[in-house]
C-alpha positions in Angstrom: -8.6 -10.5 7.6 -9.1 -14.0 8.4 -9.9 -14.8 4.5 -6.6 -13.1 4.0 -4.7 -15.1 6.4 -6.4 -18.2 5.3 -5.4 -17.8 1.6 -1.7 -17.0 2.4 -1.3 -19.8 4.4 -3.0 -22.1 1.3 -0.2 -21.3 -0.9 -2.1 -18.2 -3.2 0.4 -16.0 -4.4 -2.5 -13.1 -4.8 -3.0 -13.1 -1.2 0.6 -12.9 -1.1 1.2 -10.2 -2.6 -2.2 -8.6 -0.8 -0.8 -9.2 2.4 2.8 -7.7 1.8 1.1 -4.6 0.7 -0.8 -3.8 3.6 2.6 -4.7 5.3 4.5 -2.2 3.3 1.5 0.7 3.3 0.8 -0.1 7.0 -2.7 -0.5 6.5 -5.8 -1.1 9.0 -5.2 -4.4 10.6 -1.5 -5.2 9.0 -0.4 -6.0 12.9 -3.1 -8.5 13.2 -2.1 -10.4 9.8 1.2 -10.3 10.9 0.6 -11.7 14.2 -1.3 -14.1 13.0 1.0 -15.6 10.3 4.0 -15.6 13.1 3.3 -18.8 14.1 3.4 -20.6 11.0 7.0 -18.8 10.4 10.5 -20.4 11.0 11.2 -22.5 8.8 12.6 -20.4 5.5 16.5 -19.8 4.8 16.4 -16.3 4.9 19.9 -14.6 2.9 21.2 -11.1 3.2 22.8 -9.9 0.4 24.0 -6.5 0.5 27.4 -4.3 -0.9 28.2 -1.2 -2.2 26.1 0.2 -5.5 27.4 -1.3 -8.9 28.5 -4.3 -7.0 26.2 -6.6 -9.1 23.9 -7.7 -6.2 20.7 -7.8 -8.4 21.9 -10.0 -11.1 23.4 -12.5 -8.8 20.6 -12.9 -6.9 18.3 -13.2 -10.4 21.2 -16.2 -10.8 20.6 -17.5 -7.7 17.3 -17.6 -7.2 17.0 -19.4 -11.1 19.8 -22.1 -9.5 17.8 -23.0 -6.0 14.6 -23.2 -8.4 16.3 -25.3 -10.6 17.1 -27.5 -7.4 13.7 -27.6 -6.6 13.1 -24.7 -4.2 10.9 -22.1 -3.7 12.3 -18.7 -3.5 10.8 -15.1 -2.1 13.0 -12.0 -3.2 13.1 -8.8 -1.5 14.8 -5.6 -3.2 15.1 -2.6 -1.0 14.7 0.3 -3.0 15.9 4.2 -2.7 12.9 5.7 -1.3 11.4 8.3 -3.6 11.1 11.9 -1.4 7.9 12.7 -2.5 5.5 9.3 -2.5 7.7 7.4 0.1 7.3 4.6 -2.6 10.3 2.7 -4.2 12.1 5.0 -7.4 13.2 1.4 -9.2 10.2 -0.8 -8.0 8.9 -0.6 -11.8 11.7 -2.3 -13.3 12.1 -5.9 -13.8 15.2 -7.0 -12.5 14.6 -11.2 -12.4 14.9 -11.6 -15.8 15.9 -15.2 -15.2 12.5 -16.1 -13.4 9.7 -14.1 -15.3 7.0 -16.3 -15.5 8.1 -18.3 -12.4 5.5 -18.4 -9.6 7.5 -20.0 -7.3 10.0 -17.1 -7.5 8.3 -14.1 -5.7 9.6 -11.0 -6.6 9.0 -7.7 -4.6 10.6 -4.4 -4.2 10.1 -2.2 -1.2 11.0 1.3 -0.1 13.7 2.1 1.8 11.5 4.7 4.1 14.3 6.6 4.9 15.7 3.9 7.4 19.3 3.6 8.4 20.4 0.4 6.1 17.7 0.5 3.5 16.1 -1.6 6.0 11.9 -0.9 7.2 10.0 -2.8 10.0 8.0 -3.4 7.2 10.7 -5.5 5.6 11.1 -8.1 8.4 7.2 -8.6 8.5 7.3 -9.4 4.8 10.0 -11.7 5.3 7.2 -13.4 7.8 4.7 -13.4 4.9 7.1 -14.8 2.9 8.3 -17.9 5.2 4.6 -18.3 6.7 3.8 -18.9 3.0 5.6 -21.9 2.8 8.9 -20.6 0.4 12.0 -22.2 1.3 14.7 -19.2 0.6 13.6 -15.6 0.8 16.5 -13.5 -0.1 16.9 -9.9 0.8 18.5 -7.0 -1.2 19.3 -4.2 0.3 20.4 -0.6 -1.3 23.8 -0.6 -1.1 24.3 2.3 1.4 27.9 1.8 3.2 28.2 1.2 6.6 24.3 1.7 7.3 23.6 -1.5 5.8 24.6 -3.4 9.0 20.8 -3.3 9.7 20.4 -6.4 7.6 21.7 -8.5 10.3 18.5 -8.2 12.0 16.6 -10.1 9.4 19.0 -12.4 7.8 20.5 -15.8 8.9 23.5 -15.4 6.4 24.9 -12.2 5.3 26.7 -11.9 1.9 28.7 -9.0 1.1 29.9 -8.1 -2.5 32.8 -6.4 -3.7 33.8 -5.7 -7.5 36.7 -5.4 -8.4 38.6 -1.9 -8.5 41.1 0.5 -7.3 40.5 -0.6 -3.7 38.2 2.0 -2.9 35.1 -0.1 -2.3 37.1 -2.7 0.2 38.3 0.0 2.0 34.8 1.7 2.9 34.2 -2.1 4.5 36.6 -0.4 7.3 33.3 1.8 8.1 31.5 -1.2 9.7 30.3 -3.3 6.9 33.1 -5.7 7.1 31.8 -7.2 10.5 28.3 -8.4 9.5 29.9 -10.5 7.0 29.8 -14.1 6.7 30.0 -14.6 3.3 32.2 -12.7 1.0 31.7 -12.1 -2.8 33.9 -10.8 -5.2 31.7 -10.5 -8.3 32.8 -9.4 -12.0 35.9 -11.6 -10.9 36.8 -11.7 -14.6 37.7 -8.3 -14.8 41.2 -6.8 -13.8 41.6 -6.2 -10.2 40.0 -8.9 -8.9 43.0 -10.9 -7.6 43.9 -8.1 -6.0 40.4 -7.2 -4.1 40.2 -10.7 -2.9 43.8 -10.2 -1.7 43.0 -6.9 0.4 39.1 -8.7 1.5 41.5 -11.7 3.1 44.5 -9.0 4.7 41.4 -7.0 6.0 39.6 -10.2 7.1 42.8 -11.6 9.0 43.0 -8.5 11.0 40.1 -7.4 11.9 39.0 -7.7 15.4 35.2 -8.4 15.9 33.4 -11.6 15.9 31.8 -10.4 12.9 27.7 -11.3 12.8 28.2 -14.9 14.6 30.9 -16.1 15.7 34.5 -15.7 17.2 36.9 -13.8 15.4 39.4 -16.0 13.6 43.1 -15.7 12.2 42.9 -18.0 8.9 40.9 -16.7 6.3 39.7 -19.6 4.1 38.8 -19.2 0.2 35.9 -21.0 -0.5 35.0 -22.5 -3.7 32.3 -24.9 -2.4 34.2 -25.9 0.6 33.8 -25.5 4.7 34.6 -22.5 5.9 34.3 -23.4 9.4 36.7 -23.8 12.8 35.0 -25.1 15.6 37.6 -23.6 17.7 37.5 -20.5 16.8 34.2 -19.2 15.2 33.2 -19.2 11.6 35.6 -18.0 9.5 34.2 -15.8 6.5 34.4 -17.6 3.0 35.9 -15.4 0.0 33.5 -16.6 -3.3 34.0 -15.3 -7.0 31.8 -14.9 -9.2 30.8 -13.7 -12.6 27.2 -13.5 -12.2 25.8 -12.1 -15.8 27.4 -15.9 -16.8 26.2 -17.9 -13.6 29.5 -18.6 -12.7 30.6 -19.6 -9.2 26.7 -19.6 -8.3 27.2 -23.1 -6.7 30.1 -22.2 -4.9 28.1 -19.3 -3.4 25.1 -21.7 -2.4 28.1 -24.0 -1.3 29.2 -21.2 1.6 25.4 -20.0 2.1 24.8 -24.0 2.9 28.2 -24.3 4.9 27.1 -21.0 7.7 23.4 -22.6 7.7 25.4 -26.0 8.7 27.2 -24.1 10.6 24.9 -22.0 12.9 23.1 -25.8 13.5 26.0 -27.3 14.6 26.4 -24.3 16.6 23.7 -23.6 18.2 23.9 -19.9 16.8 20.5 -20.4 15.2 18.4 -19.9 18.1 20.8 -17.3 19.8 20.5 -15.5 16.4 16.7 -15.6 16.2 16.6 -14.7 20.0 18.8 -11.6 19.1 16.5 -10.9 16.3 13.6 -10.5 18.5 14.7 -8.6 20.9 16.2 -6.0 17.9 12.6 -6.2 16.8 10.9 -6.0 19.7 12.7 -2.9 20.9 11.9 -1.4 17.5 8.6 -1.5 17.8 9.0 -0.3 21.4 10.6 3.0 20.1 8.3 3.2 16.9 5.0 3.2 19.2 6.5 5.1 22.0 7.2 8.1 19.4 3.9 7.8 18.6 2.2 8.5 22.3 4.9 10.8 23.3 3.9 12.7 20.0 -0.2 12.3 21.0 0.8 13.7 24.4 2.9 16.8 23.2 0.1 17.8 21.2 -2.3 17.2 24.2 -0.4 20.1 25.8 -0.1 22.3 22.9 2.3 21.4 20.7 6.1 21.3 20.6 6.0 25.1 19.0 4.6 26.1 22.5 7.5 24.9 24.0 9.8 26.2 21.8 8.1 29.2 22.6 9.0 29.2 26.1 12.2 27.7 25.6 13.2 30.7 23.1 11.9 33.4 25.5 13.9 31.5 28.9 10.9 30.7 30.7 12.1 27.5 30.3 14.3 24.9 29.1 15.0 22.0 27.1 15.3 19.6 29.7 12.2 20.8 31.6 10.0 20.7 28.9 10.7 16.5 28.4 10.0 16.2 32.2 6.6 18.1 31.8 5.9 16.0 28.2 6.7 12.6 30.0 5.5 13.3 33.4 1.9 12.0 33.5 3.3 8.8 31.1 5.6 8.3 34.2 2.6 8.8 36.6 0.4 6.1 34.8 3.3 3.9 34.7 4.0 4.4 38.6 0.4 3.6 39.4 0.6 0.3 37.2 3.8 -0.3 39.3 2.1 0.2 42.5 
């Protein structure tokens, strides 16, 4: 494990990959990797880019990562996948969706499983995003499903959340209204050569004007501001989401997307938001793994006193209840926990 470790942290891309597979497969020893390689993180822009399905999030992050490359950056990609229902493994993780960085080293390209969790989002996904900024790359960029509202998970793992939106009917900026719209701090309307899109980035800024949460840092403004490049700030009042088209299958208004990416990361500096965002992170992650581990004993402990059917059993026949049977399951947790206390 140490080997491992030691590799990762020398720049080798196979130990890389290695180590975000024990990560994703939550092998033997994956906590102790990850621990190890916290340290060494905090230094890597990490950019959320999420939207609903057909939006064109893959190609503009191929575009992307070929344009910070090009600017001499290295670049970790994550794609959260649908989960398949009968490996758990990711449906589209075979296909080759970076066909602007094949070949590219210093573009590292992953997909992941969903695992069934709300957003697309896995624990195991903000641990690779530590392998991936422990490793030394200066962007990691993740991708998330596309699943509505759910998607709001990302804003535990991502300093800068872009949100696209294609042009249409109206349909997809009105399922923002289900929560989406408030993680935002970036806003893209891609395919923006297509009919409709005047109108979509007129209904994003209407919807932006009005709505009435700080979004994912920041007080809630009044003025939207269209960015092509520019500042999208107001010291006054909060950040003030960016609208950005693009047509990403021609790379066009990529720099005008790194432009508002570059103007939030000034932004949360300035700010101070930085730190309050990675403190808020922690504590999301934290309490995560508090809840994930905490299953897992109350789960050793009902089987310790027979098994939830047993329960059920008694439940079904009135000899006892619902409520009873969670005091009897947690009472000799709460007794250790009380004789710790004392």
């Amino acid at each position: 494990m140490s080997e491992l470790v030691a590799d990762l942290l020398a720049g080798k891309h196979s130990a890389l990959a290695r180590v975000i597979t024990k990560i994703e497969n939550r092998s033997p020893g994956y906590r102790e990797v990850v621990s190890r390689l916290h340290e060494h993180a905090g230094d890597a822009e990490v950019i959320g880019v999420t939207g609903s399905p057909g939006a064109g999030k893959s190609t503009l992050v191929d575009k992307v990562a070929a344009r910070l490359r090009e600017q001499g950056h290295t670049v970790g990609v994550i794609a959260i996948d649908p989960s398949s229902p009968y490996s758990g493994g990711a449906v589209l993780g075979d296909r080759i969706r970076m066909a602007s960085n094949a070949g590219d080293m210093d573009v590292f390209f992953r997909s992941m499983s969903a695992r069934g969790s709300l957003g697309g989002l896995s624990t195991a996904t903000t641990d690779a995003v530590t392998a991936l900024d422990a490793f030394g790359k200066d962007y990691v960029i993740v991708e998330t499903v596309g699943a509505g509202q759910n998607e709001v998970d990302i804003v535990r793992t991502a300093d800068t959340v872009a949100v696209l939106v294609p042009p249409g009917s109206g349909d997809d900026v009105q399922m923002l209204k289900a929560g989406i719209l408030e993680i935002g701090d970036v806003f893209v309307v891609n395919k923006a050569d297509l009919d409709g899109a005047d109108r979509t980035v007129q209904q994003l800024r209407e919807m932006l004007q009005g709505r009435s949460s700080a979004g994912h840092h920041g007080a809630s403004g009044t003025e939207m501001v269209e960015a092509a490049g520019g500042n999208g700030t107001d010291e006054a009042d909060g950040w003030e989401p960016p609208i950005v088209e693009t047509v990403a299958n021609r790379a066009e208004g990529v720099e005008a997307f790194l432009g508002a990416i570059d103007d939030h990361g000034d932004y949360l500096d300035r700010t101070g938001g930085r730190k309050q965002q990675a403190r808020d992170r922690f504590a999301a992650e934290i309490r995560t793994l508090l809840r994930e581990d905490a299953n897992g004993l109350l789960a050793d402990e009902l089987e310790r006193q027979g098994g939830l059917d047993a329960h059920v059993d008694a439940v079904m026949a009135r000899e006892s209840d619902p409520y009873t049977v969670v005091d009897e399951v947690l009472s000799p947790l709460r007794e250790c926990l009380d004789d710790e206390g004392a």
